[in-house]
C-alpha positions in Angstrom: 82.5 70.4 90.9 86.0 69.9 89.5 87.4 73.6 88.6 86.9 74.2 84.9 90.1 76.6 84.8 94.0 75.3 85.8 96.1 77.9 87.9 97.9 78.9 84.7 94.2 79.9 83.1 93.4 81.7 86.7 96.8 84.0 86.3 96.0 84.4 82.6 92.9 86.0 84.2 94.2 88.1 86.8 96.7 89.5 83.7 94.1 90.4 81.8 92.3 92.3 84.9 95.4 93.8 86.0 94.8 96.7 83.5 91.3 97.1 84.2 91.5 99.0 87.8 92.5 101.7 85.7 88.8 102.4 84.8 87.9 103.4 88.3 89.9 106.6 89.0 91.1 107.6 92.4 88.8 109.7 94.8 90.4 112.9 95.9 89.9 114.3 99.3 90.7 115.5 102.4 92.9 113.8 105.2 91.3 113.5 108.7 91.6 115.6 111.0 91.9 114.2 115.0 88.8 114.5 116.4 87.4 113.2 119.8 85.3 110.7 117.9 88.3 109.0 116.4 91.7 109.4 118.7 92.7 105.9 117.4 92.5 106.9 113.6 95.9 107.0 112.5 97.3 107.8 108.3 98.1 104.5 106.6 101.3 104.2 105.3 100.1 103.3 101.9 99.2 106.5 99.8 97.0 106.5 96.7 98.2 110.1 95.7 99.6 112.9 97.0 98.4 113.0 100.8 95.3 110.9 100.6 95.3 107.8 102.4 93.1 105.4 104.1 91.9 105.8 107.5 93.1 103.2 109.7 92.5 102.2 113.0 95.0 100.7 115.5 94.4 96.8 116.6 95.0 97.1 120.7 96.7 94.2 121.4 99.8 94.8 118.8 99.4 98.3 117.8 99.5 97.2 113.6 97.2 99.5 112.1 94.0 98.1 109.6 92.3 100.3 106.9 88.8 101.0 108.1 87.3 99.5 104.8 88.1 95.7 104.2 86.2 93.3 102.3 83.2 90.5 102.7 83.3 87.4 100.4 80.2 85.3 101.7 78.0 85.0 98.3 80.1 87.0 96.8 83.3 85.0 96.5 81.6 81.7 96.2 81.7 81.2 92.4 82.8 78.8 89.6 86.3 79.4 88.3 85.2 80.4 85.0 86.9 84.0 83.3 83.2 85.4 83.5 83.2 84.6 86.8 87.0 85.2 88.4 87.6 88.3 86.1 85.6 91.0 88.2 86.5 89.8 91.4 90.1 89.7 90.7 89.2 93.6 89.8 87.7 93.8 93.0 91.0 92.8 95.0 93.2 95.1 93.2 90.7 97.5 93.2 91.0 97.4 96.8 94.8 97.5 97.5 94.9 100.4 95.2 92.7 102.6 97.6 94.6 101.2 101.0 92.2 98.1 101.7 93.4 95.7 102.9 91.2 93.0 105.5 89.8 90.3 103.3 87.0 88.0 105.4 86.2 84.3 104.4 85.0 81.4 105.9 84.6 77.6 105.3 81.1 78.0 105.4 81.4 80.0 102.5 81.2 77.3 99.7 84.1 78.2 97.3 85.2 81.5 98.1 88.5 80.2 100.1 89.7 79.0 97.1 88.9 81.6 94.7 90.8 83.9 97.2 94.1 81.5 97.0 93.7 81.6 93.7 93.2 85.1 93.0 95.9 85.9 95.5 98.7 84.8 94.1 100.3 87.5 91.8 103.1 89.7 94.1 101.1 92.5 94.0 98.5 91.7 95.6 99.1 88.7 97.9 101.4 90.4 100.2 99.4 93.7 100.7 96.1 91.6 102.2 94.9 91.0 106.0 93.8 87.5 105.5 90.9 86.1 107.4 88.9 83.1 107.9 87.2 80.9 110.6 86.4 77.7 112.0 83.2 76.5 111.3 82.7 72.7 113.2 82.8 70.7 116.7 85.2 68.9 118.0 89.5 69.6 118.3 90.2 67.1 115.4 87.8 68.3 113.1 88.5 71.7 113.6 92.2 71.5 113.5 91.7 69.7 110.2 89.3 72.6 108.8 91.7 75.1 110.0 94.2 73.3 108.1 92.5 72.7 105.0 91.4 76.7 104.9 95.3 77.7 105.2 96.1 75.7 102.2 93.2 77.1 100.2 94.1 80.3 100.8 97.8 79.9 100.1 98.7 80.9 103.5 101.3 79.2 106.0 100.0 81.7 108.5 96.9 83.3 108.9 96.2 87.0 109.7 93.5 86.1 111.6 91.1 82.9 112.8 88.0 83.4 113.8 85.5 81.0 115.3 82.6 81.2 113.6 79.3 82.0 115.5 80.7 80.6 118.2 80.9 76.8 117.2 82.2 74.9 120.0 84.3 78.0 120.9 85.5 76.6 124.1 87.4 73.7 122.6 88.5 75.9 119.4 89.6 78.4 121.6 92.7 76.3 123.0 93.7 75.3 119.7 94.0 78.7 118.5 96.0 79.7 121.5 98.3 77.0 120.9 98.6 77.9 117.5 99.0 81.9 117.8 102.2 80.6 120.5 103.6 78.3 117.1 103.1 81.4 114.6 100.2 79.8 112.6 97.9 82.3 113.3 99.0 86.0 114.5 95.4 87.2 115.9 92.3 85.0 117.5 88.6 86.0 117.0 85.5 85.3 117.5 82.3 86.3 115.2 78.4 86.2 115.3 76.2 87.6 113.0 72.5 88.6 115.1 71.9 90.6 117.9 70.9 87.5 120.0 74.5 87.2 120.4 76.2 90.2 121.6 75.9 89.7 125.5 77.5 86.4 125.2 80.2 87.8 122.8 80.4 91.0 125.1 81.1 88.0 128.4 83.5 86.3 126.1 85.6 88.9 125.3 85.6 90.1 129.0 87.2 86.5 130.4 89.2 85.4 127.5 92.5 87.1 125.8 90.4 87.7 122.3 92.4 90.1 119.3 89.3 90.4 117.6 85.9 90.3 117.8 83.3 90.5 114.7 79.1 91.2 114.8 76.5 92.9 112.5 76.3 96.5 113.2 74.4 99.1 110.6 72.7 102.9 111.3 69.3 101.3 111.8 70.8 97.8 113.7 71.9 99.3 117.0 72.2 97.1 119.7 75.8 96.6 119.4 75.6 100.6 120.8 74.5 99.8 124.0 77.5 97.6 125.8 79.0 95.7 123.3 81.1 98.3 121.5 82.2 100.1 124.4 83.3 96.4 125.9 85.3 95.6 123.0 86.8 99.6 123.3 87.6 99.1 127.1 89.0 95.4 126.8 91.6 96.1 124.0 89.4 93.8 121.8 89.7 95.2 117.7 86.6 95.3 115.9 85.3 93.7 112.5 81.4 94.9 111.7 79.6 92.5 109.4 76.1 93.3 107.8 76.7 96.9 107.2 73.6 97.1 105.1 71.7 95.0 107.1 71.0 92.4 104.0 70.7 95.3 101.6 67.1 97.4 103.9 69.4 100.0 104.1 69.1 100.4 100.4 65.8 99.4 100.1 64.4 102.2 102.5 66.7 105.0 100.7 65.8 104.3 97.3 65.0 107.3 95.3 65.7 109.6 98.2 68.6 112.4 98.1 71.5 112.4 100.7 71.1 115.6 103.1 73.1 118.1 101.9 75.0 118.1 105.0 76.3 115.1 104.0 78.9 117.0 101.6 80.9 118.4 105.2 81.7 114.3 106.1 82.8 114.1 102.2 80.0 111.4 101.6 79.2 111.3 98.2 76.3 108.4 97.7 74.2 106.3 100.4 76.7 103.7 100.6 79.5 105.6 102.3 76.5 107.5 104.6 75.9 103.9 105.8 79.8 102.7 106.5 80.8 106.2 107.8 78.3 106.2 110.1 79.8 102.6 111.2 83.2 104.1 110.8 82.5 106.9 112.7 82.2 105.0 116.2 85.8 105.1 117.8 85.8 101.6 118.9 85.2 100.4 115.6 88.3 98.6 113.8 87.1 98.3 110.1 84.0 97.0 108.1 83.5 94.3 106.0 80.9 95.2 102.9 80.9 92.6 100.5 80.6 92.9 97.1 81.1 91.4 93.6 81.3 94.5 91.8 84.3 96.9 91.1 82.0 100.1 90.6 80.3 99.2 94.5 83.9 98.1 95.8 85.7 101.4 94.7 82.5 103.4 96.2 83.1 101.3 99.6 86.6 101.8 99.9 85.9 106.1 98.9 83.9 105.7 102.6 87.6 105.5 104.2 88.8 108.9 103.1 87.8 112.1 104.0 86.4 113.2 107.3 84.3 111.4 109.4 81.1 112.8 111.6 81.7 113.3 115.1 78.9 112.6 117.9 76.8 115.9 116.6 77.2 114.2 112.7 76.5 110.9 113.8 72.8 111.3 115.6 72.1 113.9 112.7 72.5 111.0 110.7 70.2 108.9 112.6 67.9 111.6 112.7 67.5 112.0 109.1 67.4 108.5 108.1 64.9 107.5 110.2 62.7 110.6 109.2 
């Protein structure tokens, strides 16, 4: 379907939600202090107020540093360019940059949400402060360096932050072009992503034979697997990591619903079930950042609080299993 709105009416729209991030004040709390659990956490360089920044974790194979909290846009992103539609997701992105986040995930496979991304993107102010990543999502060297192509000028970019090769499609041949391309400057980092548990040995034997930047899987408090050799592969190859399906398709919320956080919870300043879930993701020194997605700038600032404050070590962490489980 044609778009309904030209790029005049979309930066019409982004003016008129420029104001609105306003509405969600900024949280206030502690910096981190270095723990065993998280040697790699490092302060970003962008700070809300006073002290308080981001956490951010350092990608091994350049040293640049990613806020831990970054941004899903499967579903979320894939929308008509209608105001109704554009306006709270254009509060979502500078809702975002305004608490340090940065990484912003698409893919072709996600209907329109490569566009709305270009075309939400393109006020100074927030284009230039965003990771930008995508992924290749077909067989074949043509067809993929076409996709590839097509996804860069969606997203307004004449380089991507990162490629990824989605599920593994054809990963082999992909894998070359991306090389290739990382050597020319198109891309700066190359990934590779799956979404079930069935496939995190073959991600794990991937990342140990091939010169991978990134690698991405589902990983949540009650999804584990990725505990058992996966993480600490990733952490012992220099690979970064990006954990999708933090809420394991929304059970996490389902199974806490109308029961209280620990009180505990308070000493890893976690203030609703949603940052218990991504700190406990967080928390795990070999992860990189965390991809929720959302829609809504109430859940995005609440996301993006999870990335402040302290984070449990070992001792926090298995409380935290303990008591959601019970």
């Amino acid at each position: 379907m044609k778009s309904k709105f030209s790029r005049r009416d979309i930066l019409k729209i982004i003016g008129i939600a420029g104001s609105s991030a306003m509405l969600y004040p900024l949280i206030s709390c502690a910096k981190n202090t270095d723990t065993e659990t998280d040697k790699l956490t490092k302060n970003s360089s962008t700070s809300l107020n006073n002290n308080q920044t981001m956490l951010t974790r350092i990608i091994p194979s350049s040293g640049e540093q990613l806020p831990v909290v970054g941004l899903g846009t499967w579903k979320q992103f894939d929308v008509e360019s209608t105001e109704s539609m554009l306006q709270p997701l254009q509060e979502v992105l500078k809702i975002m940059v305004e608490y340090g986040g940065k990484v912003i995930d698409s893919s072709p496979m996600y209907g329109k949400s490569e566009q709305v991304i270009g075309d939400l993107t393109t006020e100074p102010g927030i284009a230039d402060k965003l990771f930008y990543a995508t992924k290749v999502w077909t067989s074949g060297e043509q067809n993929g360096i076409e996709q590839m192509e097509e996804s860069m000028k969606k997203m307004n970019r004449k380089t991507m932050d990162l490629m990824q090769i989605h599920n593994l499609v054809d990963w082999k041949t992909h894998l070359k072009t991306l090389k290739n391309w990382k050597e020319e400057n198109k891309i700066r980092y190359i990934g590779i992503t799956h979404y079930t548990e069935s496939f995190h040995d073959e991600l794990k034997e991937i990342i140990k034979a091939e010169q991978i930047d990134f690698v991405q899987f589902n990983y949540s408090i009650n999804v584990r697997n990725a505990e058992k050799t996966l993480l600490e592969t990733a952490k012992d190859k220099g690979v970064a990591v990006i954990i999708n399906e933090p809420y394991d398709k929304g059970n996490l919320f389902s199974a806490v619903k109308g029961k209280d956080l620990p009180e505990w919870s308070s000493e890893y300043d976690i203030k609703s079930w949603g940052q218990y879930f991504l700190k406990y993701i967080i928390s795990h020194p070999a992860v990189t950042c965390v991809i929720p997605g959302t829609s809504n700038p109430k859940h995005l600032a609440d996301n993006m609080a999870a990335g402040y404050g302290k984070i449990p070590d070992e001792d926090g962490r298995k409380k935290m299993i303990e008591y959601f489980e019970k």
